[in-house]
Residue frames relative to the residue before (quaternion, step in Angstrom):
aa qw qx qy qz dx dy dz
X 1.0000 0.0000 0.0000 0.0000 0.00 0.00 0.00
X 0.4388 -0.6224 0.5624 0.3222 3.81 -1.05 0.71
X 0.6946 -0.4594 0.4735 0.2868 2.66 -2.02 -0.13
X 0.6069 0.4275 -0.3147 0.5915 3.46 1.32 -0.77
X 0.5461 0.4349 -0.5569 0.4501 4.32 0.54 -0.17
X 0.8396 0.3291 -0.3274 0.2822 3.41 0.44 -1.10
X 0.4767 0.5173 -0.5594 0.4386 3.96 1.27 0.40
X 0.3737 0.7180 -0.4494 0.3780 3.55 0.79 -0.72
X 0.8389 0.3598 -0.1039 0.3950 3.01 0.13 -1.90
X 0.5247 0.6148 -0.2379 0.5386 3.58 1.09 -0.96
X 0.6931 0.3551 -0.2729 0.5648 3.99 0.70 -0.90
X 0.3620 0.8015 -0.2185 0.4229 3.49 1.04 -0.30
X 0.8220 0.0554 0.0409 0.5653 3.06 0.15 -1.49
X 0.6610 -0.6558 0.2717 0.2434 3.29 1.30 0.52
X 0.2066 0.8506 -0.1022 0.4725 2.80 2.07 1.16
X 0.4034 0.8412 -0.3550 -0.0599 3.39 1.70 -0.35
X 0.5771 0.6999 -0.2292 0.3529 3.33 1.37 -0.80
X 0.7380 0.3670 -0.2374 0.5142 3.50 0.78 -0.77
X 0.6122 0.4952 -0.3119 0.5317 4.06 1.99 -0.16
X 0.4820 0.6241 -0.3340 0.5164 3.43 1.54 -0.31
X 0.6718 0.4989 -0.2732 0.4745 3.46 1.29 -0.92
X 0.8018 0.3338 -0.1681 0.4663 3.05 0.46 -1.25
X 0.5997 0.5900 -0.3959 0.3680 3.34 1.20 0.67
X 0.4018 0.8061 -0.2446 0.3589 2.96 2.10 -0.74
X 0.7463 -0.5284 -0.2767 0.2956 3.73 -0.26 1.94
X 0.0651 -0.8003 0.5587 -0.2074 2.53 -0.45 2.21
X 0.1033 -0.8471 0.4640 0.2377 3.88 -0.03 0.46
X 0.4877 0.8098 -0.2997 0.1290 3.16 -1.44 -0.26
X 0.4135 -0.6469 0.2973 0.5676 3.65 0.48 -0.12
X 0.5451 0.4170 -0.5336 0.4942 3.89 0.33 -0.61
X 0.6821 0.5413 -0.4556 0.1847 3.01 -0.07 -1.98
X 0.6181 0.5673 -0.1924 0.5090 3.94 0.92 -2.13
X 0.7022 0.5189 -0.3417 0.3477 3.78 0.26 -0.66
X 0.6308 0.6792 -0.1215 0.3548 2.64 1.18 -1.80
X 0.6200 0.4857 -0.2271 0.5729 3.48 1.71 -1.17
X 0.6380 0.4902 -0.4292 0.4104 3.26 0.20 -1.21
X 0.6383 0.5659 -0.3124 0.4180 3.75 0.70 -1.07
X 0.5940 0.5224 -0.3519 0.5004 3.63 0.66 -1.13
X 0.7442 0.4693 -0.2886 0.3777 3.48 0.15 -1.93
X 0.6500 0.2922 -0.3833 0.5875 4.09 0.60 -0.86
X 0.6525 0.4426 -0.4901 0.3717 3.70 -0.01 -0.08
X 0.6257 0.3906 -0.3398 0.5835 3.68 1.25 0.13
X 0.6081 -0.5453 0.4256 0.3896 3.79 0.49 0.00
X 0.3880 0.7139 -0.4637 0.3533 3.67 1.44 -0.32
X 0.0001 -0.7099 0.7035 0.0336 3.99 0.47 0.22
X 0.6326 0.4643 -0.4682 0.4062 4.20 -0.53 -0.79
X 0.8761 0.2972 -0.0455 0.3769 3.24 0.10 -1.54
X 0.3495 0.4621 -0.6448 0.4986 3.68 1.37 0.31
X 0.6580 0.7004 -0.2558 0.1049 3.03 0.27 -2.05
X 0.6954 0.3723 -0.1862 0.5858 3.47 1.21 -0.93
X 0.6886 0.4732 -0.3431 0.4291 3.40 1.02 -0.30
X 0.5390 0.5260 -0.3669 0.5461 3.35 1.15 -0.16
X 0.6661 0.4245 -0.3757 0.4847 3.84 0.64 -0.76
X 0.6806 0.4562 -0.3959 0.4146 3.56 0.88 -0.82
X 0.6395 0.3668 -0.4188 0.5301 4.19 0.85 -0.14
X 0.3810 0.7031 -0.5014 0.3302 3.63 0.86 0.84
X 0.6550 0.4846 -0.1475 0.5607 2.93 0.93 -1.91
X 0.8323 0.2639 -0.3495 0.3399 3.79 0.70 0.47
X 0.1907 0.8486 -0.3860 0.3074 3.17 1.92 -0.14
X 0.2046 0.6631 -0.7196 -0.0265 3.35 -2.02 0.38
X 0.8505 0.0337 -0.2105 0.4808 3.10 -1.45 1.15
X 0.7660 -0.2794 0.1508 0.5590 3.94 -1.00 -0.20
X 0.5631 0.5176 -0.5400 0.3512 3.47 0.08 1.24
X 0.2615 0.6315 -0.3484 0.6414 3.23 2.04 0.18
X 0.6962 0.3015 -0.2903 0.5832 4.26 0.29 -1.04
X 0.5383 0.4648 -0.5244 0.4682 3.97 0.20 -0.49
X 0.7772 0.2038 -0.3322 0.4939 3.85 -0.38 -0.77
X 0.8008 0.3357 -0.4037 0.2883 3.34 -0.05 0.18
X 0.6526 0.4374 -0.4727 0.3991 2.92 1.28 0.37
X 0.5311 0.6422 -0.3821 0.3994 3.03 1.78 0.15
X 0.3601 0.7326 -0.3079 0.4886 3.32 1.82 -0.93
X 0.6891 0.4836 -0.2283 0.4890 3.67 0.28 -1.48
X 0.6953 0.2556 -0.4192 0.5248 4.05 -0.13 -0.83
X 0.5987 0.5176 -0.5261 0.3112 3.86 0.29 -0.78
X 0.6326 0.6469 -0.3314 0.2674 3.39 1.00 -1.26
X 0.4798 0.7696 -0.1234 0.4028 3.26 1.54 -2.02
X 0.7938 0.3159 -0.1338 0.5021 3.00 0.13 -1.76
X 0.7664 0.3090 -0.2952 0.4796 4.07 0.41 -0.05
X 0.7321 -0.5284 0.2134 0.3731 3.40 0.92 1.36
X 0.6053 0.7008 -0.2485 0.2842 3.74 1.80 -0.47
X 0.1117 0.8991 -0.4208 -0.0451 3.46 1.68 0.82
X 0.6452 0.5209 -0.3652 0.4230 3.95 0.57 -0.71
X 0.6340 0.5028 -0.3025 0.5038 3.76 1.14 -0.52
X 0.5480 0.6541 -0.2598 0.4521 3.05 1.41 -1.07
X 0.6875 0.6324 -0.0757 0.3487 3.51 0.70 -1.08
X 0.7178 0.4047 -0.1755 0.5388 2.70 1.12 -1.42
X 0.6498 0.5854 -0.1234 0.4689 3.59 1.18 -0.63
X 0.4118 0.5227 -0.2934 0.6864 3.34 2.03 -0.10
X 0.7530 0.5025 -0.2410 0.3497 3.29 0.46 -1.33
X 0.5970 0.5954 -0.1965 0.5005 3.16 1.54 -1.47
X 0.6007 0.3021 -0.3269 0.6641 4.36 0.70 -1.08
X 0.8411 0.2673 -0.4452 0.1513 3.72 -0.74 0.14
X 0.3441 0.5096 -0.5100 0.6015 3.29 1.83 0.28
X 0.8003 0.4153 -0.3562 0.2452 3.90 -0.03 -0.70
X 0.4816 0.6744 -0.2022 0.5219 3.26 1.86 -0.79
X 0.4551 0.7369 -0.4215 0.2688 3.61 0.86 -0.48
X 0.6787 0.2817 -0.3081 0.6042 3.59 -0.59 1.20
X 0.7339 0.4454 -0.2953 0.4193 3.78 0.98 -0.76
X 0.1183 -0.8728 0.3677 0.2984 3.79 0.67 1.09
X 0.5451 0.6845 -0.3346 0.3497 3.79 1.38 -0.45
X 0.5537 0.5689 -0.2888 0.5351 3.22 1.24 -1.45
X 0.6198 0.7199 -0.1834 0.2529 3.32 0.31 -1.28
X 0.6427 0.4232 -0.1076 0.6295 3.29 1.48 -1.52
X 0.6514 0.4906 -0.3858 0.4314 3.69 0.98 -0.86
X 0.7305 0.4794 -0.3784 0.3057 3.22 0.78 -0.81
X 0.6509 0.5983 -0.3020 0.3567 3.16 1.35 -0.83
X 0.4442 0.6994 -0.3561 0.4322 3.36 1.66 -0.64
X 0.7686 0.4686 -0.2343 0.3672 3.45 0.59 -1.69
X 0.4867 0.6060 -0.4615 0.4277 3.58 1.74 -1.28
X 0.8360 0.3842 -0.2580 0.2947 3.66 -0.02 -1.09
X 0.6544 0.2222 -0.5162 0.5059 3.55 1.07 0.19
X 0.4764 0.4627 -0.6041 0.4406 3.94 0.25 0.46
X 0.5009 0.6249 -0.4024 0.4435 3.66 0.74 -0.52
X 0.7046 0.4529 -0.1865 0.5134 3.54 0.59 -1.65
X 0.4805 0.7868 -0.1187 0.3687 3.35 0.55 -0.65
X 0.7355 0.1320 -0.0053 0.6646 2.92 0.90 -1.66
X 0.7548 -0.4033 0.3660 0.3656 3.52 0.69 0.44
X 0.4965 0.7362 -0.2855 0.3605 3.71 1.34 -0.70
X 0.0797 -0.8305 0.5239 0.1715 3.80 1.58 0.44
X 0.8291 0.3666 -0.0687 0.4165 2.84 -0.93 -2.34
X 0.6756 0.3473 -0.4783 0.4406 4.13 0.06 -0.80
X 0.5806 0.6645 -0.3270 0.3381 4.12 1.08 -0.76
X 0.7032 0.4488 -0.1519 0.5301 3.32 1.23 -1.52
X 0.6164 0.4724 -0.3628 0.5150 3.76 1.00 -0.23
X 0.6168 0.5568 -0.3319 0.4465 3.15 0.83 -0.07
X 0.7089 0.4455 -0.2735 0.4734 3.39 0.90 -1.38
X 0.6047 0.4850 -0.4328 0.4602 3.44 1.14 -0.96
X 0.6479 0.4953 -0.4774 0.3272 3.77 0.27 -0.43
X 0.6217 0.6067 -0.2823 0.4070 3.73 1.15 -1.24
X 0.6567 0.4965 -0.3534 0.4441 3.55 1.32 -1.09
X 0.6650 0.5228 -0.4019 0.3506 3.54 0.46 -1.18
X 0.6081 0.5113 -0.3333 0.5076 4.09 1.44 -0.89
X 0.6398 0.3411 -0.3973 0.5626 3.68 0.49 -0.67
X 0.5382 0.5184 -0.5476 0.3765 4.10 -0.15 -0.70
X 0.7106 0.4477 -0.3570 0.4089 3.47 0.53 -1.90
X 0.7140 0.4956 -0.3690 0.3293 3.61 0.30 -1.32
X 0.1908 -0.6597 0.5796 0.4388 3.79 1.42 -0.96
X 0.3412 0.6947 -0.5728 0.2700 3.86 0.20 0.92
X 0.2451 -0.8512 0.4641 0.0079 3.31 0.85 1.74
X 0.5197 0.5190 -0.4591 0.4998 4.21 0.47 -0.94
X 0.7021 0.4605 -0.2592 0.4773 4.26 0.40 -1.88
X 0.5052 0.7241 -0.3155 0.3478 3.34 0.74 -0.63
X 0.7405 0.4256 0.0060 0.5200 3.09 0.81 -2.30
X 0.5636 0.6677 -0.2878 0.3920 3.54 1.08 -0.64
X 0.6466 0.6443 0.0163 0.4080 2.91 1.54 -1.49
X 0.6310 0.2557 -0.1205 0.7225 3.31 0.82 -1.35
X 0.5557 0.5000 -0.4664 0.4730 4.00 0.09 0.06
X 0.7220 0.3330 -0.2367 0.5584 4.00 0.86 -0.79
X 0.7118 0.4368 -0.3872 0.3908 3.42 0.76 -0.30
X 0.4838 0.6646 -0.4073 0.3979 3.49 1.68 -0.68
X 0.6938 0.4789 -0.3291 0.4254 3.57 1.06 -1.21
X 0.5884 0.5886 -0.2848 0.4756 3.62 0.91 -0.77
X 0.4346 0.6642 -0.3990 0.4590 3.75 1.16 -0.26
X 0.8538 0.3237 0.0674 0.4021 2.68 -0.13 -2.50
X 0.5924 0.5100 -0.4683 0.4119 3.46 1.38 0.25
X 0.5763 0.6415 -0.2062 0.4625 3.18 1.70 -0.42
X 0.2395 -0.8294 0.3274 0.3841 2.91 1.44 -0.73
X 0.2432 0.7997 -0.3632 0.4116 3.52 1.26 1.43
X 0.0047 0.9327 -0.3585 -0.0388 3.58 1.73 0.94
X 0.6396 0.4416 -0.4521 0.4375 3.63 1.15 -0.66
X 0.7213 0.6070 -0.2287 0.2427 3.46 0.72 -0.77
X 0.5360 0.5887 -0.1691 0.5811 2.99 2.03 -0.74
X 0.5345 0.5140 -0.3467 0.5743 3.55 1.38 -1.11
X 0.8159 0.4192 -0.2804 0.2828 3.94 -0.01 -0.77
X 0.6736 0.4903 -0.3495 0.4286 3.10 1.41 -0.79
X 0.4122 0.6639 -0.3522 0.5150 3.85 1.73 -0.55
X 0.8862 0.2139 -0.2260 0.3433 3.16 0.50 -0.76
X 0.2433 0.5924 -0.5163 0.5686 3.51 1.74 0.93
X 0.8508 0.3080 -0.2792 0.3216 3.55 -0.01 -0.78
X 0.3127 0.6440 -0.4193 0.5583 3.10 1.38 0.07
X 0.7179 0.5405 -0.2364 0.3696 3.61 0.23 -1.60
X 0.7879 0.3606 -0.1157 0.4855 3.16 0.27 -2.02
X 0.6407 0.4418 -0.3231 0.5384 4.24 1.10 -0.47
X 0.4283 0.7646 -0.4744 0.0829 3.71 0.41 -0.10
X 0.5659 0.6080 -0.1817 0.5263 3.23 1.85 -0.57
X 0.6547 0.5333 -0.0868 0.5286 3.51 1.98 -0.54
X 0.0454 0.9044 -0.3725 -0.2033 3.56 1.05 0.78
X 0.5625 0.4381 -0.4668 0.5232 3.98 1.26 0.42
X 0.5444 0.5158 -0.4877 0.4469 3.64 0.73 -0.25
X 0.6865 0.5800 -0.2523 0.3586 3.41 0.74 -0.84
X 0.6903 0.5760 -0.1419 0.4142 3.14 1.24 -0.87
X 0.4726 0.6061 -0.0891 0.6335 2.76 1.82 -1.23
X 0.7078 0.2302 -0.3379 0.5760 4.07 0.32 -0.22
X 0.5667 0.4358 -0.4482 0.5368 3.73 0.67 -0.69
X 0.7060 0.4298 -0.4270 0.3668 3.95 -0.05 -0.05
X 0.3611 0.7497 -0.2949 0.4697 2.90 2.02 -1.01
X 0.8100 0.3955 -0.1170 0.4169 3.44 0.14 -2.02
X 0.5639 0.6600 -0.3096 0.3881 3.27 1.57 -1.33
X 0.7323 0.3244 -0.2904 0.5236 4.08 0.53 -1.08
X 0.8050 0.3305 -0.4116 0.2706 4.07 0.17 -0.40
X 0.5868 0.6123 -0.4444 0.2886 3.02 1.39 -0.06
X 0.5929 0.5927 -0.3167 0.4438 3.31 1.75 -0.60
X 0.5393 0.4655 -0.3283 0.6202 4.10 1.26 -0.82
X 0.8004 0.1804 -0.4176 0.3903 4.01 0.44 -0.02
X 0.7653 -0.4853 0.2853 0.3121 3.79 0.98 0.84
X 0.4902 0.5453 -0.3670 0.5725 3.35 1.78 0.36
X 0.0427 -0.7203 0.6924 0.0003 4.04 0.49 1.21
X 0.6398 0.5203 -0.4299 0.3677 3.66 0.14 -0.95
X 0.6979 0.5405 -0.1752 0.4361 3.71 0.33 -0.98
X 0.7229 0.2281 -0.2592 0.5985 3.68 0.61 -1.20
X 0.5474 0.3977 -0.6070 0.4169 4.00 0.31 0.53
X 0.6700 0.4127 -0.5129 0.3430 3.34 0.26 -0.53
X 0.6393 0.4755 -0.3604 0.4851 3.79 0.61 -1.34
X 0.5100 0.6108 -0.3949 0.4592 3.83 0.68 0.04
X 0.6579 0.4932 -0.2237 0.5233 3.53 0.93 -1.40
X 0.7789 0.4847 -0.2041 0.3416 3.30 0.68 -1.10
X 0.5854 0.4930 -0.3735 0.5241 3.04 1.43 -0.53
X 0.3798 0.8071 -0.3076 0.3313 3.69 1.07 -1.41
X 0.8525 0.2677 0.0205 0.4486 2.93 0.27 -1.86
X 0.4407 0.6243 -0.4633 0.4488 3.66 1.03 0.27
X 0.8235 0.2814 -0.0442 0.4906 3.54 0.74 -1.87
X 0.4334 0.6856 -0.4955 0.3107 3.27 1.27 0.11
X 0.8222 0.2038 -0.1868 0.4975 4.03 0.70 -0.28
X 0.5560 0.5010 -0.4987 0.4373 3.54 1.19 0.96
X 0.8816 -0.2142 0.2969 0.2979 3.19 -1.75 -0.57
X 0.7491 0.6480 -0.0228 0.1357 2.75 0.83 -1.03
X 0.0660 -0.9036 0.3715 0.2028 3.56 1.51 1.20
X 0.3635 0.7258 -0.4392 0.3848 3.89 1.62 -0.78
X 0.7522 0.3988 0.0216 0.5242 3.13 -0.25 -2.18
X 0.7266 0.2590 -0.4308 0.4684 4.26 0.20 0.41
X 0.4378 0.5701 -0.4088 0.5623 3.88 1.76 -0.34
X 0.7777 0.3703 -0.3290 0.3872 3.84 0.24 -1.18
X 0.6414 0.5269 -0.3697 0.4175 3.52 1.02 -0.53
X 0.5920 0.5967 -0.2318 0.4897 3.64 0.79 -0.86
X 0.7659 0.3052 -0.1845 0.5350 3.87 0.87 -1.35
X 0.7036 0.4918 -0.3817 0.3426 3.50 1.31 -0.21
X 0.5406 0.7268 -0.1928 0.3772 3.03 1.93 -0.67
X 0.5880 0.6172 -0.0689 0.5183 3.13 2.09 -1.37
X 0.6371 0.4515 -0.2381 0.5775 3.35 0.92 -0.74
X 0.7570 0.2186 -0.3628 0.4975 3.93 0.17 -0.66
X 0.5956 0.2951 -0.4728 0.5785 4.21 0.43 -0.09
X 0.4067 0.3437 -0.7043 0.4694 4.00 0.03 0.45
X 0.7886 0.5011 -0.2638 0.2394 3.41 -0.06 -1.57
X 0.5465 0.5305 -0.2933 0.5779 3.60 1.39 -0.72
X 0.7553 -0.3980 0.4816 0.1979 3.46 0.44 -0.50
X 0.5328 0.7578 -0.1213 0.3566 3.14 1.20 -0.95
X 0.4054 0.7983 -0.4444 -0.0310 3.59 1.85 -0.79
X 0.3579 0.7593 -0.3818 0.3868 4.18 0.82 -0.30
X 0.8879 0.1168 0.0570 0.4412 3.34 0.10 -1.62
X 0.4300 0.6076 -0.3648 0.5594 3.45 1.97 0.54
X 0.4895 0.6342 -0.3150 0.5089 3.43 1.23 -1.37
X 0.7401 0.5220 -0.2203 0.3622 3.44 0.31 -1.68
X 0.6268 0.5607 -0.2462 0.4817 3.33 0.74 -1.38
X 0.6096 0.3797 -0.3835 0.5806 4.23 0.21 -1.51
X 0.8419 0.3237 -0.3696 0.2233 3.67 -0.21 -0.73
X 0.5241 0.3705 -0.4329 0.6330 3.52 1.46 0.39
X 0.7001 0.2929 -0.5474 0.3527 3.92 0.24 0.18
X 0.5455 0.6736 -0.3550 0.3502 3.81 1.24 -0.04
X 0.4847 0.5436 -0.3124 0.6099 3.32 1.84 -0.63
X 0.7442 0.4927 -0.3607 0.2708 3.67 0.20 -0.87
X 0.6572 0.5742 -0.0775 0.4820 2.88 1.49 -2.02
X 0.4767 0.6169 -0.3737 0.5025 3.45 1.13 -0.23
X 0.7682 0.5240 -0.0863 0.3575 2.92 0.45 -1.89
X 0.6244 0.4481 -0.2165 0.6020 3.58 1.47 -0.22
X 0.1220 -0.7535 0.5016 0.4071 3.49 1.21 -0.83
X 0.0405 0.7950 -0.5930 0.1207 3.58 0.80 0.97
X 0.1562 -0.8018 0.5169 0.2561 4.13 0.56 0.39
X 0.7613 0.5025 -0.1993 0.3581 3.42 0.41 -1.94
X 0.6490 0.4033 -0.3266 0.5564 3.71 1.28 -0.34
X 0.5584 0.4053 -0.5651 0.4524 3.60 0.37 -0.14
X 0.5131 0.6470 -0.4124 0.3848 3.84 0.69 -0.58
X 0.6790 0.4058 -0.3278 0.5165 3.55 0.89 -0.72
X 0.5772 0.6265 -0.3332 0.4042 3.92 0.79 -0.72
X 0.6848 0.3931 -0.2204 0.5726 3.38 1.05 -1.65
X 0.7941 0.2964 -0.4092 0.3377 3.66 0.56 -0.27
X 0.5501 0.4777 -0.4773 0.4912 3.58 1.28 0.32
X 0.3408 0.7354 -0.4108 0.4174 3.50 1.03 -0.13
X 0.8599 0.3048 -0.1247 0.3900 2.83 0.25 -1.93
X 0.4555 0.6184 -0.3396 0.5429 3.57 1.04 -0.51
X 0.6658 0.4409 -0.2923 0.5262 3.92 0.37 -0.63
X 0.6902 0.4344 -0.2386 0.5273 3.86 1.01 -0.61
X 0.8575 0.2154 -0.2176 0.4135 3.45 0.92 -0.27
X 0.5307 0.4889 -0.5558 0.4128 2.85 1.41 1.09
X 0.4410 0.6260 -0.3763 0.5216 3.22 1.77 0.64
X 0.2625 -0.8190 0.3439 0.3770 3.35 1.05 -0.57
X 0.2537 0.7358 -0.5527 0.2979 3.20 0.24 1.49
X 0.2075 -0.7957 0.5685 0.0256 3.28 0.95 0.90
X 0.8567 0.1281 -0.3198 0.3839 3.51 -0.93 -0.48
X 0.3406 0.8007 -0.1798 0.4588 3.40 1.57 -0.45
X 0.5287 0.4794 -0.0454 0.6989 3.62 1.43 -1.57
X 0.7890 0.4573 -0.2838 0.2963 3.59 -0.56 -1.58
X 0.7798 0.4009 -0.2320 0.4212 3.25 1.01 -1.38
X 0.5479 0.5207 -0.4167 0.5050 3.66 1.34 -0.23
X 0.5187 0.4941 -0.4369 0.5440 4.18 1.07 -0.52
X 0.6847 0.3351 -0.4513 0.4639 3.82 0.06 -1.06
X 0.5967 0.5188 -0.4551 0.4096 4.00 0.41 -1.23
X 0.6646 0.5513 -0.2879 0.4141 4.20 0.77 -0.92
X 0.5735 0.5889 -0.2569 0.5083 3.61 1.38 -1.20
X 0.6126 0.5395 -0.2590 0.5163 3.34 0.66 -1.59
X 0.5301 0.6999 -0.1427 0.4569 3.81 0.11 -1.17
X 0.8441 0.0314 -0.0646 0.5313 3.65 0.04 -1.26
X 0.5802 0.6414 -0.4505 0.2213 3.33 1.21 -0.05
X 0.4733 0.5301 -0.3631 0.6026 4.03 -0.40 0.88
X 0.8561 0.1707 -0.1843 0.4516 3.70 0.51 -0.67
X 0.5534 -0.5570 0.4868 0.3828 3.36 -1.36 0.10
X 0.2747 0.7716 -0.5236 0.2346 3.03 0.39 0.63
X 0.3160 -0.8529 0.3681 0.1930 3.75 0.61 0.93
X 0.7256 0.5709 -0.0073 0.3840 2.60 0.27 -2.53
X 0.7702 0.3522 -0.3223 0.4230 3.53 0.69 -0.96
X 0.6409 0.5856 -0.2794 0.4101 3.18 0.80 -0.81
X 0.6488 0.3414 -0.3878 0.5587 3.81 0.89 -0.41
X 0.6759 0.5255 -0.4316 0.2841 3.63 0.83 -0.55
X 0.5867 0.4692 -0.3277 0.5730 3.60 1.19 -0.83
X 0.4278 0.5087 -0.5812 0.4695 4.49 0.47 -0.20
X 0.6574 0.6323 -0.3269 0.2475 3.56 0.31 -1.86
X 0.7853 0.3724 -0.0694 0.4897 2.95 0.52 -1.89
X 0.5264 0.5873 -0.3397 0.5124 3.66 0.91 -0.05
X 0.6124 0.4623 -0.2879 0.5731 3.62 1.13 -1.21
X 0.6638 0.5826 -0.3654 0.2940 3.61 0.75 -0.73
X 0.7866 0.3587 -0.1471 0.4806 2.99 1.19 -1.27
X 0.4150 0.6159 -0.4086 0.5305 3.47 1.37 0.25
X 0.5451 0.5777 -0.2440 0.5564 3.71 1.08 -1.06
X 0.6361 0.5543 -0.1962 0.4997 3.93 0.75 -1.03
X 0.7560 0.4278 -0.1036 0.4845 3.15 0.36 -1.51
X 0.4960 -0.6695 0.4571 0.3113 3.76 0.85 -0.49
X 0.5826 0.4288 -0.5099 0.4656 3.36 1.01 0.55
X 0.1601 -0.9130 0.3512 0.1320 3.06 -0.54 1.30
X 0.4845 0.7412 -0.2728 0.3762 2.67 2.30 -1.53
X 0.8291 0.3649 -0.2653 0.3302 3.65 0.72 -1.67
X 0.2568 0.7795 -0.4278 0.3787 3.67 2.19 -0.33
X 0.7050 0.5349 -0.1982 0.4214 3.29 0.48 -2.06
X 0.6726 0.5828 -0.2439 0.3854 3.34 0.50 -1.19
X 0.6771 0.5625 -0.1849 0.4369 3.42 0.60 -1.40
X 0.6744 0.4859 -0.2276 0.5072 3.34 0.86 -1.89
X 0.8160 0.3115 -0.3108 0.3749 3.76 0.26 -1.34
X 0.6128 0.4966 -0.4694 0.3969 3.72 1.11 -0.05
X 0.3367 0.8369 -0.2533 0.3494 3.77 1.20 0.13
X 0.6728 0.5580 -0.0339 0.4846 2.14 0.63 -2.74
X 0.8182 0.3414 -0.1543 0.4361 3.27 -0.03 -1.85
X 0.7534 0.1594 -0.4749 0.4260 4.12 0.05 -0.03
X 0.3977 0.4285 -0.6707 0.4565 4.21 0.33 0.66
X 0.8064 0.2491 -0.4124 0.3431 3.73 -0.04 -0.43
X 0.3351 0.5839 -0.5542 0.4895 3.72 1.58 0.22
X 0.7778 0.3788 -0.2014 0.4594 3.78 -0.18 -1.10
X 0.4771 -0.6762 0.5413 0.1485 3.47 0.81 -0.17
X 0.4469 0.7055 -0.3683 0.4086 3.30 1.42 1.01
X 0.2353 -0.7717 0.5126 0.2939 3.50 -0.75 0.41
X 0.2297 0.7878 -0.5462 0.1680 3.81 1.04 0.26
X 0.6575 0.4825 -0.4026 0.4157 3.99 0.48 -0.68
X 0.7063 0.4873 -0.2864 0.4262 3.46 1.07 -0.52
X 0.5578 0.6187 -0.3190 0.4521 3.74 1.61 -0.05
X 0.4283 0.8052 -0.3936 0.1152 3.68 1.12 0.04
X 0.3989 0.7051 -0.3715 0.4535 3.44 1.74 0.11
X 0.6580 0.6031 -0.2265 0.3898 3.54 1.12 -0.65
């Protein structure tokens, strides 16, 4: 058996770290793929990314659409949704003839879709993808599904509905212990935006404790920052503090940008319920700074908010006003409900 049969196998079983090794200079197109695959299967998004373009430049026929639809989630996942897209767009023109590929790509089109804000054209999609996976009974797609629509809920601000579809994927992924985790974070953030703190810590723990002995620096950053955010919200500001500053190491460590944005703005939010106003402000501008470059909506109107707040403090009101009503007005451009989440 090669070296590239036995990463294969090693990525498989969900394994990327010890195929990343044994992949370590090997050339070729598997060999290059094979990384790019490991690295996004570690949260490494930069460095899949380039490894996936680099098994381009050797690619033939509908392995050319594999990296680019891998290309595309790497993109997704680092706030890069309009690039993302196009690269969705790009593997399913190349994929043509390949009906499986075909569905993946279309999968990814609709959370790069979400992503960019693209709600309703996203959720027609998924609803089309579910009714094919229902027919096929292809329970894992299923869960995938109601896990992207759950987020599309609660971006809407539709908490019962988001709660149920979280907890389909839960269902239909139980056999999937990161899928699982992945809906329990799912369950973990709306239950905390609908005022259930008790609930999204636990589904926090649970998730917590899934990635807490794998690979997976992504999936130990989201536990930690999701964990931080509902004991901010409980009250908790001590052992939240603690938490952003172990998901800021991780997220760092990935150069994940648009998610350290959430840290620096839960950060700041811990400082100014301490009153440290200016303290706060400069961790919101450090959060702004952060999501700027990506599509990263939500974060970016949340950290304005809290910025307007502490402008509002400070006695600048004029630029307070400013901040708060330019907010206001692009969450209801995007069809977001983020201006209405300032209790969090």
């Amino acid at each position: 058996m090669t070296k590239t049969e036995k990463a294969k196998r090693l990525l498989d079983a969900d394994k990327p770290s010890p195929a990343l090794k044994l992949l370590d200079g090997q050339g070729g197109f598997e060999a290059r793929y094979l990384k790019a695959e490991a690295a996004r299967m570690l949260g490494r998004f930069g460095p899949a990314a380039a490894q996936y373009e680099s098994a381009r430049k050797l690619a033939r026929g509908g392995q050319n659409a594999a990296c680019l639809l891998g290309l595309a989630k790497c993109l997704r996942a680092s706030g890069l949704a309009v690039r993302a897209i196009a690269a969705c767009r790009a593997a399913a023109k190349a994929a043509r003839g390949d009906a499986q590929l075909q569905t993946q790509c279309e999968l990814e089109l609709a959370l790069a879709l979400r992503a960019r804000g693209e709600l309703r054209p996203a959720m027609k999609l998924l609803d089309a993808l579910f009714s094919r996976f229902a027919a096929e009974k292809d329970y894992s797609a299923m869960g995938y599904v109601c896990w992207a629509r759950g987020g599309i809920y609660r971006l809407e601000g539709d908490f019962g509905r988001s709660i149920a579809q979280f907890g389909l994927s839960a269902k239909y992924s139980a056999g999937d212990r990161a899928a699982l985790g992945y809906a329990w974070f799912g369950l973990g953030g709306v239950c905390r935006v609908a005022g259930d703190v008790a609930s999204s810590e636990k589904y926090y723990r649970m998730a917590e404790k899934i990635f807490r002995g794998s690979d997976d620096a992504f999936g130990k950053a989201y536990a930690s920052c999701g964990l931080a955010n509902a004991l901010r919200q409980k009250g908790d500001l001590s052992a939240a503090l603690r938490l952003y500053r172990k998901a800021d190491r991780l997220y760092s460590g990935i150069g994940d940008r648009p998610d350290l944005g959430f840290v620096r703005w839960g950060i700041g939010n811990i400082l100014l319920k301490r009153g440290a106003v200016k303290s706060a402000l400069a961790e919101f501008m450090k959060a702004r700074a952060l999501f700027s470059g990506s599509d990263e909506k939500r974060g970016e109107i949340l950290s304005r908010l809290s910025a307007a707040q502490c402008l509002y403090l400070l006695g600048r009101k004029p630029r307070a006003v400013a901040e708060y009503d330019r907010a206001v007005a692009d969450a209801k451009s995007c069809g977001l409900c983020a201006y209405l989440e300032t209790f969090t």
